[in-house]
N, C-alpha and C positions, 0 to 999 in steps of 0.2 A: 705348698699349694694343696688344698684341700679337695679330693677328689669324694666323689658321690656314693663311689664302691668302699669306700673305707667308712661309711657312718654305720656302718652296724652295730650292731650289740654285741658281737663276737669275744669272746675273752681268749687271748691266744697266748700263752708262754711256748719259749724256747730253753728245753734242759739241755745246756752246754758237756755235760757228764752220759747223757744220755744220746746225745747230736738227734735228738731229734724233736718236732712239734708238737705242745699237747694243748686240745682244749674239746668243751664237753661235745660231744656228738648225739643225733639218733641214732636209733638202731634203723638200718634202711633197710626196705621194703623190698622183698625178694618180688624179680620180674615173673610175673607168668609164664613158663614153658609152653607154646604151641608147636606143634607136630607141624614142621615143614611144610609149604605148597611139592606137589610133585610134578617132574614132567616126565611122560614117557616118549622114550626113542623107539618108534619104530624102523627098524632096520634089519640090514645082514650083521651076522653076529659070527665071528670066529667063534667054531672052528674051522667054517666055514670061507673056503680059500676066495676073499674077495673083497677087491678095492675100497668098495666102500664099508665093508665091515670091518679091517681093517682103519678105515677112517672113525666110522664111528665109535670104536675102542681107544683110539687116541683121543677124541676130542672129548668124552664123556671121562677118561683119566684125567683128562686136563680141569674138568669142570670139578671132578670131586677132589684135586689138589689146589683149586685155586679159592673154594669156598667153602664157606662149615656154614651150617643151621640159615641157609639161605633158600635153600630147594633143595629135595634127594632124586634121584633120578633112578627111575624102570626103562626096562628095556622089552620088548617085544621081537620077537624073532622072525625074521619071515626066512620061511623055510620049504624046501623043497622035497623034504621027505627023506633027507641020508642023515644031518647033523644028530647028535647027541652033546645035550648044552647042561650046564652046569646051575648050581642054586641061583647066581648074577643074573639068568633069565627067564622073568616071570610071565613074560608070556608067549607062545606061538601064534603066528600066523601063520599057516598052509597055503600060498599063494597060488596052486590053485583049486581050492576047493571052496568055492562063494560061500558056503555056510560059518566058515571058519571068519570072516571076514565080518559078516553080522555076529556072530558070537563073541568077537573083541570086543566090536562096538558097544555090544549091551555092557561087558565089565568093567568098559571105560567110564559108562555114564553111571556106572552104579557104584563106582569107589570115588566117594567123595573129596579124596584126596590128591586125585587127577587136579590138575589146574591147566596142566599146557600138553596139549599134545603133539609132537615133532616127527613128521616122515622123512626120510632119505627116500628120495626120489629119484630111480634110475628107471628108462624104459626097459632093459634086460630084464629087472625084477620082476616086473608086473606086465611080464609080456602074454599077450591075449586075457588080461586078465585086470587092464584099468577100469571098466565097467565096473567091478565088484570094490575095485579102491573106493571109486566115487560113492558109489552104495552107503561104506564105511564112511568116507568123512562126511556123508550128509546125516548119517544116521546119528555119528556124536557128536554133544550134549558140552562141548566141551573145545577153547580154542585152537585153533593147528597153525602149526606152523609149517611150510615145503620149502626141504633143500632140493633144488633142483639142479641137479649134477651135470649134467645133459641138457641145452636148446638150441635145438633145430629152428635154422633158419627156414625162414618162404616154407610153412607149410601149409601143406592140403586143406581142406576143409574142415574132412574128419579130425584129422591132428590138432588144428586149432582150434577147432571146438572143444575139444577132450581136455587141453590145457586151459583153456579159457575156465573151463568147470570146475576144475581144480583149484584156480587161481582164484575165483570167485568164492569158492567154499572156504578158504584159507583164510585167515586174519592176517597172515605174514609171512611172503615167499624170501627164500636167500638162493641166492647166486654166488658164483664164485670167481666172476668177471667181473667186470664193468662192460665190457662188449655183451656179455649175458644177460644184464640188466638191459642193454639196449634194445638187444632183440626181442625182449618181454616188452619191451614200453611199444617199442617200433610194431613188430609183427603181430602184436596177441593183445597189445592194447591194453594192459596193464597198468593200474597206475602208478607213476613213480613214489609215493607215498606207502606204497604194498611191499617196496622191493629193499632189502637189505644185502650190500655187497660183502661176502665176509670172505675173504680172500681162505683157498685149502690151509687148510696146520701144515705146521710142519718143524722137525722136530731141533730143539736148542743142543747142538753139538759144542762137545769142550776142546775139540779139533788137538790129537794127537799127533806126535810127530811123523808126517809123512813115509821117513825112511824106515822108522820101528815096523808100522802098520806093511810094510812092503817085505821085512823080513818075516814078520809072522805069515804072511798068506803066501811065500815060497815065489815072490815076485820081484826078489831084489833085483837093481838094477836095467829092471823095464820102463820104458813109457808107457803105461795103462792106459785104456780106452775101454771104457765102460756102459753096459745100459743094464739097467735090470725090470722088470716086472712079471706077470703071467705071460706069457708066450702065447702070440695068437699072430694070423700070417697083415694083421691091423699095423703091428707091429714094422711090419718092413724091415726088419733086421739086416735081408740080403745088402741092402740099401749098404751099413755099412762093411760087411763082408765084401762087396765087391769097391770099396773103397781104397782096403786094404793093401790092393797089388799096387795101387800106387805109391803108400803112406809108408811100407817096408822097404822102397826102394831109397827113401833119403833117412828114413829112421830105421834101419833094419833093428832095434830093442824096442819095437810097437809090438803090444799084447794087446788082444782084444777080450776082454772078461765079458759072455754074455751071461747073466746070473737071472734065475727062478724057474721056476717048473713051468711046464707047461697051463695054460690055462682051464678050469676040471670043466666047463663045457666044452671048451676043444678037443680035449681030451673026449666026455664024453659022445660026440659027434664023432670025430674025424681020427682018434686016438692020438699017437709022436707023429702023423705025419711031416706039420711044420718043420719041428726039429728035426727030424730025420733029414729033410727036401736041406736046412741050411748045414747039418753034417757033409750031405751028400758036397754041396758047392763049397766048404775049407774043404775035402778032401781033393775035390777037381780041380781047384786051383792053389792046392800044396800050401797049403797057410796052415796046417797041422799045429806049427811051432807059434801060431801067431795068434789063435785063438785057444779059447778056455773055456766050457759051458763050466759053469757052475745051479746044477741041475736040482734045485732045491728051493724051497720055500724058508726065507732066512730070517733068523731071530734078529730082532728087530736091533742090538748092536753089533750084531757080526754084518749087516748091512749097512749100517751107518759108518763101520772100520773098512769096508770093501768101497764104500763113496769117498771117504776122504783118502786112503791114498790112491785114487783114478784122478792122473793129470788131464783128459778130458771126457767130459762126459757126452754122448750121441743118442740123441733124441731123433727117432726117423718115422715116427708115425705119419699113414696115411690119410686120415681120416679130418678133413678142414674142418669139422665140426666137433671135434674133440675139445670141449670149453679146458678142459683144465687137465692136468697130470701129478698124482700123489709124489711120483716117480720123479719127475721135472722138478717140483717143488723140493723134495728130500733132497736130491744132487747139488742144487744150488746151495741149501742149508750146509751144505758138507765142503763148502768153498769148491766145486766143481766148475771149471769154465764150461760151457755148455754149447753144445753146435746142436739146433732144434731146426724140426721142421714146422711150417709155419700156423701151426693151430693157433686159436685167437689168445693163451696160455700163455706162449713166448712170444708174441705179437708185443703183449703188453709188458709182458717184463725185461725181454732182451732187446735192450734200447740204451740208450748212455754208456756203453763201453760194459756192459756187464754179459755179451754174450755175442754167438752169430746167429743167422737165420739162412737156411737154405731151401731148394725147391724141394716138393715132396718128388723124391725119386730120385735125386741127382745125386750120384756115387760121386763124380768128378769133383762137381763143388763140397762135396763134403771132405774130399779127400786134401782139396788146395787149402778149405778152412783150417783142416787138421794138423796138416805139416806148419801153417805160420802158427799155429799156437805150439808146436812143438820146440818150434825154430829158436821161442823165445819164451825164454823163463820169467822174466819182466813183468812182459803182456801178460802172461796167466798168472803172476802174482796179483795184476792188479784190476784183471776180470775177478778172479774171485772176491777180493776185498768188497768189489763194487756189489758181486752177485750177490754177497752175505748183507750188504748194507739193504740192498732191496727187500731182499728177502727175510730179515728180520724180525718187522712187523708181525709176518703173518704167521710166527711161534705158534705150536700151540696153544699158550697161556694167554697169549691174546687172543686167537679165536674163541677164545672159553671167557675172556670178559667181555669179546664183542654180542655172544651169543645169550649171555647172563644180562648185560644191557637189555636186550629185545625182548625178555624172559619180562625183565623187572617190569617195561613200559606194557606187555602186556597184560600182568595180574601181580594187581596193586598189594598184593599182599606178600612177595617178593621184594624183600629189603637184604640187597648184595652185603655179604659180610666177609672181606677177606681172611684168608685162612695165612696163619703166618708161619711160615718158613721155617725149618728145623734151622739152627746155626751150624753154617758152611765155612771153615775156615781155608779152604785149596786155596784160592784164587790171591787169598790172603798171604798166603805161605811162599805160593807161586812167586808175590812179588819180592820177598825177601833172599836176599841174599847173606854172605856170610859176613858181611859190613854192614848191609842198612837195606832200607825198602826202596826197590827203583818208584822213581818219578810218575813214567808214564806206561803205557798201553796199549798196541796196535793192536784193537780188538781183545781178546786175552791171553796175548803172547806180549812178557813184559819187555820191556824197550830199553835194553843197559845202555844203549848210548844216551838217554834223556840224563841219567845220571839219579842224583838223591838232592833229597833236600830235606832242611830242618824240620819242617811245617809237616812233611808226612812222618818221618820218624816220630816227632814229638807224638803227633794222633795215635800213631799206631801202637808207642808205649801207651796212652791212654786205653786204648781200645784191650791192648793185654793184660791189663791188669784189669781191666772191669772184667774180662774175660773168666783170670785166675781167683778175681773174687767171687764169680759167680758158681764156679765147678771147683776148683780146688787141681785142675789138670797141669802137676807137676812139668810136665812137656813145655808150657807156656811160659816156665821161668827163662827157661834158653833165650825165647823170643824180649823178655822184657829184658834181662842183662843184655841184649842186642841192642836194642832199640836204645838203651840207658848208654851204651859205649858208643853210639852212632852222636848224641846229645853231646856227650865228652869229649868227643873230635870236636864238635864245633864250635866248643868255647874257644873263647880267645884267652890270653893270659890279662887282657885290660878288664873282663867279666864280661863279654859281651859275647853275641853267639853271633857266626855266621850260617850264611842256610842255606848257599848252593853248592853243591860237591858236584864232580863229576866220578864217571867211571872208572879214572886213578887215582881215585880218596882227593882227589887236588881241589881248593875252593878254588871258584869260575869267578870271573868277571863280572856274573853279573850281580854279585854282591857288592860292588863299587856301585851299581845303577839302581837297586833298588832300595827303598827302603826297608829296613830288617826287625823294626819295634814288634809289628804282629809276632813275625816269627820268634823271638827274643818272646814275647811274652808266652806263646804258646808252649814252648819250653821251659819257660816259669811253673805252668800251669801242668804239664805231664809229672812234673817234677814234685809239686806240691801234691798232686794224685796221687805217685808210689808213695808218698811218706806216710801217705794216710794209709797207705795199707802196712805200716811197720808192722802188728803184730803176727801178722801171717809171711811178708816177706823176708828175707836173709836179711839180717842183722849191718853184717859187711855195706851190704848193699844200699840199705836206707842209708846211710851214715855218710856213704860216699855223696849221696844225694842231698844229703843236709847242708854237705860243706858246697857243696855244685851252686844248690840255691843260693848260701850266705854270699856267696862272691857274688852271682848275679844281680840279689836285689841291691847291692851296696849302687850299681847304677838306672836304678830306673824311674829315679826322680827326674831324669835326662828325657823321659818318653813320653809322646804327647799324643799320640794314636787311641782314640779314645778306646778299640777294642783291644790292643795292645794294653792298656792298663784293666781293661776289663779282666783278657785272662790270668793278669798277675793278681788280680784281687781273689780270682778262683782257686790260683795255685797258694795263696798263703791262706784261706779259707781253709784248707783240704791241710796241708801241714800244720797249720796250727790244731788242728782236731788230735794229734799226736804229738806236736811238738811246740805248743804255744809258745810264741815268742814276743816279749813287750814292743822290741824295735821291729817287728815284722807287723805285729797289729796296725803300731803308729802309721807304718807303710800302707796295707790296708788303707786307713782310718783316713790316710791324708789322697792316695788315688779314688778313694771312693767321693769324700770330699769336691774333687776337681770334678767326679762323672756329675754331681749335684750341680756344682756351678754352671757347668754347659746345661743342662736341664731347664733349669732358674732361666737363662739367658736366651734361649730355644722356646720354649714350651710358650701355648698361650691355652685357652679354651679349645681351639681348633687343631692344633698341635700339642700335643705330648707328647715333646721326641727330645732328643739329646741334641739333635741335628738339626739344617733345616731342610735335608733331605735323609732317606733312605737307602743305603750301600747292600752291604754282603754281610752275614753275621749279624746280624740288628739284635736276635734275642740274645746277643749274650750281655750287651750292657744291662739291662733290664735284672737278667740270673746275676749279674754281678753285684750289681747294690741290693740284689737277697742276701747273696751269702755272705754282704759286708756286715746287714743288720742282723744273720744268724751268728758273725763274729762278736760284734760289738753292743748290739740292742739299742741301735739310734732310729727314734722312730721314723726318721726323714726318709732313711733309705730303704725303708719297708713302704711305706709309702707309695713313694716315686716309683720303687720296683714295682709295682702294682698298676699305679696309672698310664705306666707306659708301658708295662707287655700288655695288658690289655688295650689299650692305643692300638701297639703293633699289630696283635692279633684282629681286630676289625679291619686292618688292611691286608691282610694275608689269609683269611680264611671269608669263604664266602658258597653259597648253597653247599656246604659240606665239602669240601673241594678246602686245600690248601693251593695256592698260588705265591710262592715267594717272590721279594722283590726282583725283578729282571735284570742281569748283570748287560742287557742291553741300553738299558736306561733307569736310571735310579727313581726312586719316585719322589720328589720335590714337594714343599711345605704347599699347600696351594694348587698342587695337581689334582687333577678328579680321576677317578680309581678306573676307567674308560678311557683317560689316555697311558697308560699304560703297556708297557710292550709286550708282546706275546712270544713266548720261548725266554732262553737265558736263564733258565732255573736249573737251579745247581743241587746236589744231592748234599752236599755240606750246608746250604743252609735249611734242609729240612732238618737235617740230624740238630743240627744245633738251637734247631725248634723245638727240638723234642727232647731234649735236655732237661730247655726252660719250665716245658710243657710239665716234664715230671717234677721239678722242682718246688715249682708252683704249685702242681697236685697236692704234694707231701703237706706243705706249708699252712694253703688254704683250704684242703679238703675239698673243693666245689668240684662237681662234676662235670661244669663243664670246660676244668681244664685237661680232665681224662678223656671228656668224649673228645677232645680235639688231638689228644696224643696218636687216638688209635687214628684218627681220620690223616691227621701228619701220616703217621706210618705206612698208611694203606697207599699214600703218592710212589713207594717204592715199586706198592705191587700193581698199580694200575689205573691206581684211581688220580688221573693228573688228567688234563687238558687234553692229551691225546689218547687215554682211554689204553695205554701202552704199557708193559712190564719197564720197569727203571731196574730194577734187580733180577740178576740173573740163576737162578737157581741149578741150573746144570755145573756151572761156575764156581757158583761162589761169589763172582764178582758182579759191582755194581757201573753200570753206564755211565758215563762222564757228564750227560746232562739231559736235560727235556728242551729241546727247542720249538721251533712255531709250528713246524711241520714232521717233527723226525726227530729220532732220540740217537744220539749219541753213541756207539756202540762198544767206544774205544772202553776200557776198563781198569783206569788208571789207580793212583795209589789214594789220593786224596777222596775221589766216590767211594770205593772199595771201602778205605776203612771209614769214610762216614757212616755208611752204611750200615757196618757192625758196630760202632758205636750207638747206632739210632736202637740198634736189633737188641745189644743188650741193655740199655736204655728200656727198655719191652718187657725184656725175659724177667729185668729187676723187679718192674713193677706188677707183672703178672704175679711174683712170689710174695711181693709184698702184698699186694691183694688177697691173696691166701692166706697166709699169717700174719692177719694185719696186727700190727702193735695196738696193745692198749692204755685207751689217754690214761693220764696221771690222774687220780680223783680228787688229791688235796693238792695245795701247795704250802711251802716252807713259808714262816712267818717273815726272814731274812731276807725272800727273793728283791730284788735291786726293783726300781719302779719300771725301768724299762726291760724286767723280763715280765710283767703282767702288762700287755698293751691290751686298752679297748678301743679297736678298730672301728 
């Protein structure tokens, strides 16, 4: 079948000696460098002890890890006359000295590199002193944007005016409710079009073992009961201190850690009274043993180790109008079952089983809350899992693409470019054992009872060996003679593999129930991989794997799985580059053959597919009949390779966005791309998109099957349907999947090593990019007619 992208004039050989494609090129046009759009944050800036400076140090780390050459970001300091700030802040504001305020403004409008400008908006900051704000934002020249940390309900006239002005001058308010969004829309009359809900950051913990974290802080064997932040009597601490005399009586191993310094305007007002008044009451009512101040302002992991091992966390603030808590947020992140008092914060988030809620003041109920979460280890197993699932979204690194979105829509010369991940191998390791890689992943604590299966060992040798070819880290031989001895259990002595183990080495049942061809070939295909690395791996080793194959393929004339045959045609692609063999070609030669007939038999104008639907894996038939015609040089299967991963790719790739087919419903010859299911996108078959994607690169040189590599890879970091991180970078590991509303969290074997298959899939071609090869300038009088194809 004669496709319209193959009439070119292209001259392309394949040097078999060389393994790789040559045909004439331009030399291509280097892009212009332009100098970033900037946005500046105005804000509190540590060192300076306070919540929001604190935040805005988080989420400006987050924005310069999640992007390169997209925007740079300035900071402006408001300050009160004690701090001493570093080169990172290039500007002051004197919050209260009105001249300093016009004097920003003019350097805002006179550096042309300004493009966005962003307030952190607290009324503490700019106390007696919004009058001189508004001065500022009317004065610049330049769009703003207000986080509004704080909204007061039913206010006054003056207040509502003074918000009204702000919100008027602004091009785009955020909020960190949805209840805060209300009361902008309801009270202040705001329009819903102005307001952006970006839920507080909050940070990705790799959650260590509870009992370890308990021996380092000199806590073993306690119930801990935790709150931390600035100390201020807002706080209501007494709240759980006098909780206490009752929570000691059925739990008498309750510790109560109250952890941080005093708050520095309480301090400077009122100096330790607070703390003094809540020593005074543990010493009145003999709790000495039962409490703990931890009196300090804490590095930001010795906080995150003091929240996850706290079996519950106490929230007792006073103040109903407290929209949101850094504090609240971090606890949850840290798997903390949480007892909150009822600010609009935990309103929304302690709902479905992930929390309690009690009256503000009420010792008693806090107390009855406290003892049933002690009572049962269960229940706070499975408040946290819940708390973590809610609270996952609002990661840092997704506040940092929600806020990089709002950036983009409002100055067009902002085009997001994710920044790509150093390689993380923990979560990776994490899952291996001294037999094989577990299955599955509750969150990322791996799951030995799921057991092992062929399908991830087989990946994960792939994955270590691209790995080993990439760095040369001796360390990584271990894991591939691991993964290579997990393969060698599951042969049978008929040459057939089985795929499901359990956690006694034993195969399960449910290898009777499914079909094993995928797996059988995937195993072909990890197999065919090492060989290809013979010259760099142990001798021993390839050799065991040669004889592994020879048994294998003697039956896989038997298999009729069309991607089952795909990845054996990959894995004798890959060994024959080392170890050509005539009866493994004809193998090839004859499974590639059968993907052609189904093609032939499928395909019309409207369809280019093998099928007459779309499953799981789709790009790898497509890579399969490349690397049949990189084996053989039959023009058919260069060809069809081409008209149908391009096919595919007009169904999976759209406004820049990849969307794989839904493992909710397949997409059907004759569906419109509209009825289509939302969610069911698996991180395996991005990676194996991006396989093809490089593949094809190498092959045909067009760009845009590069540009669509990196846009594939970017769905890891955020750029999917939900605007959501899929890969976790505290980790290592990667999510189990994108659904319609909610990603996955769990961090099993098969995401995980997709993932790092996808990443070094990346790294390869980043280096190839670098040194790229150069084409051949003559060819040989000899070469066969089909190693010169005109395309």
């Amino acid at each position: 079948m004669k496709n319209k992208t193959l009439t070119q004039k292209t001259r392309v050989t394949f040097d078999k000696e060389q393994n790789k494609i040559n045909f004439p090129q331009g030399i291509p046009v280097a892009k212009k460098e332009e100098k970033p759009a900037e946005v500046l944050f105005i804000s509190s800036f540590p060192p300076r002890e306070c919540g929001i400076a604190t935040y805005s140090q988080d989420l400006i780390k987050a924005l310069e890890n999640k992007f390169q050459k997209s925007f740079s970001i300035k900071r402006a300091a408001l300050e009160n006359g004690k701090h001493t700030y570093g080169a990172e802040i290039q500007y002051i504001l004197e919050t209260d000295n009105p001249k300093s305020y016009v004097k920003l403004a003019k350097k805002i409008n006179e550096d042309p590199n300004i493009k966005i400008v962003l307030i952190q908006h607290e009324f503490g900051l700019f106390k007696s002193n919004e009058e001189d704000l508004m001065t500022l934002m009317s004065t610049v020249k330049k769009p703003i944007v207000v986080v509004f940390h704080t909204v007061l309900p039913q206010p006054g006239d003056s207040l509502k005016q003074m918000v009204q002005k702000i919100i008027f001058i602004a091009e785009a308010v955020i909020v960190m409710t949805h209840s805060a969004s209300q009361l902008l829309i309801q009270d202040y009359k705001t329009p819903k079009e102005k307001i952006s809900v970006i839920p507080h950051g909050t940070h990705l913990v790799e959650h260590t073992d509870k009992n370890i974290l308990k021996e380092k802080y000199q806590v073993a064997g306690r119930k801990v009961l935790s709150t931390f932040g600035l100390l201020s009597s807002g706080k209501s601490i007494e709240t759980s201190v006098e909780a206490l005399q009752t929570i000691i009586k059925k739990h008498p191993d309750a510790l109560f850690l109250i952890i941080g310094k005093t708050h520095p305007s309480v301090v400077k007002n009122e100096g330790e009274k607070y703390r003094e008044a809540l020593e005074a009451k543990v010493k009145e009512l003999q709790l000495q043993d039962h409490v703990r101040f931890v009196n300090a302002y804490l590095p930001l992991q010795d906080l995150l180790e003091y929240l996850q091992l706290t079996d519950v966390y106490l929230f007792t603030a006073k103040d109903p109008n407290q929209a949101v808590s850094g504090t609240f947020s971090y606890a949850i992140s840290c798997g903390c079952p949480i007892i909150s008092t009822p600010i609009p914060h935990a309103k929304e988030v302690l709902k479905e089983d992930t929390g309690f809620i009690i009256d503000f003041g009420d010792s008693q109920q806090l107390a009855e809350k406290v003892i049933a979460l002690l009572d049962d280890e269960q229940l706070r197993k499975e408040i946290s899992s819940n708390g973590l699932h809610i609270m996952a979204p609002n990661a840092w690194e997704n506040s940092a693409i929600s806020h990089a979105l709002l950036f983009e829509k409002i100055n067009e010369n902002i085009a997001l470019e994710f920044k790509i991940p150093e390689i993380n191998l923990n979560h990776f390791k994490k899952l291996t054992t001294s037999f094989g890689m577990i299955q599955f992943s509750v969150i990322n604590q791996p799951d030995i009872a799921s057991g092992y299966t062929l399908d991830d060992n087989a990946r994960a040798l792939v994955a270590m060996c691209q790995h080993y070819e990439l760095t040369r880290d001796e360390s990584d031989l271990e894991y591939i003679l691991l993964y290579f001895n997990f393969i060698k259990h599951c042969l049978q002595p008929e040459g057939y593999f089985m795929n499901y183990v359990d956690e006694s080495k034993k195969f399960t049942g449910q290898n009777n129930q499914t079909n094993l061809a995928d797996a059988n070939g995937r195993a072909i295909w990890a197999l065919g991989y090492l060989i290809s690395l013979s010259d760099i791996l142990p001798e021993k080793l390839v050799a065991k794997a040669q004889k592994m194959m020879s048994k294998t393929l003697s039956n896989v004339n038997k298999i009729h799985s069309p991607r089952a045959m795909a990845f054996i045609i990959k894995g004798i692609y890959y060994s024959n580059r080392q170890n050509s063999s005539v009866e493994n070609t004809l193998i090839l030669k004859h499974l590639a053959d059968r993907l052609v007939q189904m093609y032939k038999h499928e395909s019309s104008q409207q369809w280019q597919w093998f099928e007459g639907y779309m499953t799981y894996a789709n790009s790898i038939l497509s890579e399969a009949l490349l690397c049949a015609w990189m084996a053989i040089d039959d023009e058919k299967y260069l060809q069809i390779a081409k008209a149908s991963f391009d096919f595919l790719l007009s169904k999976i790739f759209r406004n820049s966005h990849i969307k794989v087919i839904s493992n909710k419903g397949w997409l059907h010859n004759g569906d419109e791309i509209t009825t289509e299911k939302i969610g069911g996108e698996q991180p395996i078959d991005v990676a194996y998109t991006i396989l093809a994607l490089s593949r094809f690169s190498d092959v045909f040189k067009e760009d845009n099957y590069l540009d669509k590599l990196e846009i594939a890879f970017s769905w890891f970091l955020g750029k999917n349907h939900l605007n959501k991180i899929v890969y976790n970078p505290c980790t290592g590991g990667c999510y189990d999947g994108v659904e319609e509303n909610y990603i996955n969290l769990n961090q099993g074997a098969e995401s995980t090593v997709s993932y790092l298959i996808a990443r070094l899939a990346i790294e390869k071609a980043r280096q190839n990019k670098e040194m790229p090869q150069k084409a051949t300038a003559g060819h040989s009088k000899n070469q066969t007619k089909n190693q010169l194809i005109t395309l």
